[in-house]
C-alpha positions in Angstrom: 112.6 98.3 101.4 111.2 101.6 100.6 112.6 103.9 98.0 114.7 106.9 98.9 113.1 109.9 98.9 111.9 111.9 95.3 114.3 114.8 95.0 112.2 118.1 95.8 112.4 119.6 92.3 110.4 116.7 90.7 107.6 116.9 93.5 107.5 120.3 94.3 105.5 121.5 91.0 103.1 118.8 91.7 102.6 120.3 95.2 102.5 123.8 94.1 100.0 123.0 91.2 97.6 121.3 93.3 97.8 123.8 95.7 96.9 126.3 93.3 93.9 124.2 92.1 92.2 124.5 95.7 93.5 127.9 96.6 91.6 129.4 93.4 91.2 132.6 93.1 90.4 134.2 97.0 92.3 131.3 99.2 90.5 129.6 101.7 87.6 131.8 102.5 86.6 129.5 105.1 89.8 129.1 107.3 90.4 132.6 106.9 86.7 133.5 108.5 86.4 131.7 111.2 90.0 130.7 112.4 92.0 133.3 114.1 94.9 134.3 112.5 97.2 133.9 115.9 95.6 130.3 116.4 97.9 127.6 116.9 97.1 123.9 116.8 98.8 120.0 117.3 97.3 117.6 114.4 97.6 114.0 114.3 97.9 112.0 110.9 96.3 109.1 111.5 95.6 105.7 109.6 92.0 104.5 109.7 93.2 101.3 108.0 96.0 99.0 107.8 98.5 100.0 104.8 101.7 100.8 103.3 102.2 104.7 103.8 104.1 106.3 101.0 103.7 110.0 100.1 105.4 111.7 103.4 107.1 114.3 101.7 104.7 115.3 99.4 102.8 115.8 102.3 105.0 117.4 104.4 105.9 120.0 101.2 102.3 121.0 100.7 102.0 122.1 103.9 105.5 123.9 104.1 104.6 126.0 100.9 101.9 127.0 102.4 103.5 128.3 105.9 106.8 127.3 106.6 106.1 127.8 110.6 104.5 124.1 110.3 106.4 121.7 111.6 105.8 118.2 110.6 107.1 115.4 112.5 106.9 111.5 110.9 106.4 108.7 113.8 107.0 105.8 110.2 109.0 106.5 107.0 107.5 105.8 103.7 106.9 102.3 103.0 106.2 101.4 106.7 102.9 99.5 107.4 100.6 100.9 109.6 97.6 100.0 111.6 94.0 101.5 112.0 94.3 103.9 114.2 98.4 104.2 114.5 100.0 108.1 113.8 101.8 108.3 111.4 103.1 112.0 111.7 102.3 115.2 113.9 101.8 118.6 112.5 101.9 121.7 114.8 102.0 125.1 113.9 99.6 127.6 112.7 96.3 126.3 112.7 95.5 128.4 109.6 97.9 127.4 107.4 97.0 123.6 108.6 93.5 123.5 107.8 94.5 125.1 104.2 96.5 122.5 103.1 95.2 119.9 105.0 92.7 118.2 101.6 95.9 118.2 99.1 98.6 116.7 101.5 96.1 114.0 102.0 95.4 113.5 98.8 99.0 112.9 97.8 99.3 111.0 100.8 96.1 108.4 100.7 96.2 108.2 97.3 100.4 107.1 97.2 100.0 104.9 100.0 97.0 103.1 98.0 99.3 102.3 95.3 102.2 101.1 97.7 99.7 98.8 99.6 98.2 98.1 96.4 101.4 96.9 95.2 102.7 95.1 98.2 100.2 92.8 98.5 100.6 91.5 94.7 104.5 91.3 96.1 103.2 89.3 98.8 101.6 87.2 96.7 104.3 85.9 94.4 107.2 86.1 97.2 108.0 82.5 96.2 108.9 83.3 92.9 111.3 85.1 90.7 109.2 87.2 88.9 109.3 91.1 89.4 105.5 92.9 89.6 106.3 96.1 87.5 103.5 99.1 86.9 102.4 100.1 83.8 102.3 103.8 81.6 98.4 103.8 82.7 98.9 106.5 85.4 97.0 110.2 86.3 98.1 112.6 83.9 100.5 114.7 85.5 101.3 112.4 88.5 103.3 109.6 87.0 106.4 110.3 89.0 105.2 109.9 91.8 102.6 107.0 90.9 105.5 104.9 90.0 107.7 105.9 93.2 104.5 104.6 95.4 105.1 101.3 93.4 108.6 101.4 94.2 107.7 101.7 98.5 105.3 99.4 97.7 108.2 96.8 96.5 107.5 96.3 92.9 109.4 98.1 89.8 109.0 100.7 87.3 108.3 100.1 83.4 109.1 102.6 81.3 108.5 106.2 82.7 107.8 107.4 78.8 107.7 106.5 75.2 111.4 107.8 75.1 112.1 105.1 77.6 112.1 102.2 75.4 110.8 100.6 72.0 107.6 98.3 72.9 106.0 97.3 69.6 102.3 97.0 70.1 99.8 94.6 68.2 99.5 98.0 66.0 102.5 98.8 65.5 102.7 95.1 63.9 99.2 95.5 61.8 100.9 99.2 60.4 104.5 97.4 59.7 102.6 94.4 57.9 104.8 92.0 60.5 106.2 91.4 63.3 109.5 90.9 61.2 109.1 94.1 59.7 108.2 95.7 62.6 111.4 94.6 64.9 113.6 95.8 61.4 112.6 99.0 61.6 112.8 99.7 65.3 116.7 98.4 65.2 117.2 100.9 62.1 116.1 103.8 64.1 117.3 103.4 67.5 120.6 103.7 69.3 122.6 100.9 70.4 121.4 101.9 74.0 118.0 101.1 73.0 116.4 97.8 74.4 113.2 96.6 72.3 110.6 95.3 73.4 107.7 92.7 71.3 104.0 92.2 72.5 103.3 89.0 71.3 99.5 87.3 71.3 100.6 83.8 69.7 103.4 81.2 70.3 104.2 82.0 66.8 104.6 85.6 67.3 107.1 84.5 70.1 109.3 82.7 67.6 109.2 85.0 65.0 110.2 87.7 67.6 112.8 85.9 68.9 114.6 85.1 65.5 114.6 89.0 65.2 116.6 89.3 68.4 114.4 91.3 70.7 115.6 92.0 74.1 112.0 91.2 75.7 108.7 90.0 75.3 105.3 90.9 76.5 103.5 87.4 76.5 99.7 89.6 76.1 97.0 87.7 77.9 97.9 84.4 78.1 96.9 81.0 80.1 99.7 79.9 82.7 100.2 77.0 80.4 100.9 78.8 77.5 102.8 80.9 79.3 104.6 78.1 80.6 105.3 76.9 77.2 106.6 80.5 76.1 109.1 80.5 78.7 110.4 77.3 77.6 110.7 78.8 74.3 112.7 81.9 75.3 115.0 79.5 77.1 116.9 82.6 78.9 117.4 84.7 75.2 115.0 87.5 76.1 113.0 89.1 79.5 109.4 87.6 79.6 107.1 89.7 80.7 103.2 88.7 81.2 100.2 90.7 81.6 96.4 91.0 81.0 94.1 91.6 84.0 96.5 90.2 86.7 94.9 90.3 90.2 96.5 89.2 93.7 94.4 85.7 93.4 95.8 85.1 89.8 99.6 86.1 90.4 100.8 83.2 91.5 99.8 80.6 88.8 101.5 83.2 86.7 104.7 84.0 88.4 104.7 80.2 88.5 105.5 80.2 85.0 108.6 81.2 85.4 108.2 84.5 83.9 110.7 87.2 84.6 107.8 90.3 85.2 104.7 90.9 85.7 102.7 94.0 84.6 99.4 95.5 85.9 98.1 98.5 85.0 95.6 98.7 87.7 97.9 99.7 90.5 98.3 103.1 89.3 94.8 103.3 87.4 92.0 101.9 89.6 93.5 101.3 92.7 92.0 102.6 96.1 93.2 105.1 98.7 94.4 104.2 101.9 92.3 106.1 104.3 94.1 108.4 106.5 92.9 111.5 108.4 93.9 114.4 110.7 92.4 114.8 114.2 93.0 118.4 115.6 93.7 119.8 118.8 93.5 123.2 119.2 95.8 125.1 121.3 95.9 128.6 123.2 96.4 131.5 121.1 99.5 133.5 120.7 
């Protein structure tokens, strides 16, 4: 099920930034040149491969801001899968204003629907199991709302959105506090009752030392499916288990097999693909 749509005052400084990157300083010298300024056209968005879209409104917004007499109408909602050559939404309006914002609706839009079908496929893969495929804090600078929403269309879930989220001690956080022990004392001295902590934990005897300290979850950090196995035995139920560590579509299973509650993978907001899609014109007669 996709995710309902992002409010317009989170996206909408996204859009106008990016905008402003490609306008510069003059516009777009080349639209303005050789397109008449009466010209009217019909644009097709089209898929050139088979995906989960995710991104519409970003899309539609970056064109809006640019002339509000384009009129954008979706043929798919976000999170719909599409195939090569299927249209997904058609533009019409001034052909001007089109062809100017044309490069950063589709980069919002392939790049958010390359997350989403990113995402859904690890989805696919562990359907048989309980556990939850989450994203990571690994995102583009600047773009992590919307990152995460694509995850969200693509069927997975949302770690924390900021270090203000949550307390995840890290293997260096451990190495500073001189223990795990230590470590988990301190983070329960400082934070509200509201607070849920979180333990990364290398070693089946980090995991019982963090669980004697009470932690709400644990991030089991690169482990075999049989330790793994043996970790959610441990836990027996008294904290979320969470695995990760270079997690791909082939290895998901054995993990979720684990039993673990979530898995985490960085990759589907840091190094994930597009999903092509393109706009084919047709001009129309001039005003």
């Amino acid at each position: 099920m996709p995710s309902p749509d992002l409010p317009r005052i989170l996206i909408e400084p996204l859009v106008r930034a990016a905008l402003l990157e490609d306008l510069g300083r003059a516009g777009d010298l080349t639209t303005d040149a050789v397109v008449p300024v009466d010209c009217r056209a019909t644009t097709l968005v089209v898929a050139r491969q088979r995906g989960t879209v995710a991104g519409l409104d970003l899309a539609r917004l970056a064109f809006q801001l640019i002339d509000p007499a384009i009129e954008m109408r979706t043929a798919h909602d976000d999170g719909a899968i599409v195939e090569p050559g299927e249209v997904i939404a058609t533009l019409s309006g001034p052909a001007r204003g089109i062809l100017t914002a044309e490069r950063v609706a589709l980069n919002f839009l392939c790049r958010l629907s390359g997350i989403a079908t990113a995402t859904a496929s690890v989805v696919a893969a562990v359907q048989d199991y309980k556990a939850k495929i989450v994203c990571t804090r690994k995102t583009t600078p600047g773009l992590r709302t919307v990152e995460k929403y694509a995850v969200r269309v693509g069927g997975g879930s949302n770690h924390r959105f900021g270090l203000d989220d949550a307390v995840l001690i890290k293997d260096n956080h451990v190495a500073i506090a001189g223990s795990v022990t230590e470590a988990v004392k301190r983070a329960k001295a400082c934070v509200g009752h509201l607070v849920k902590i979180e333990l990364e934990v290398d070693t089946l005897d980090q995991l019982r030392e963090a669980l004697d300290q009470g932690v709400d979850a644990v991030l089991l950090d690169n482990m075999t499916p049989d330790t793994l196995r043996e970790a959610v035995t441990m836990v027996a139920g008294r904290a979320v288990t969470e695995a990760s560590g270079r997690i791909t579509p082939a290895t998901a299973p054995s993990v979720a097999s684990t039993g673990v509650d979530l898995i985490s993978i960085g990759w589907l907001t840091h190094s994930v693909g597009i999903l092509d899609i393109g706009l084919d014109f047709k001009t129309e007669a001039s005003a």
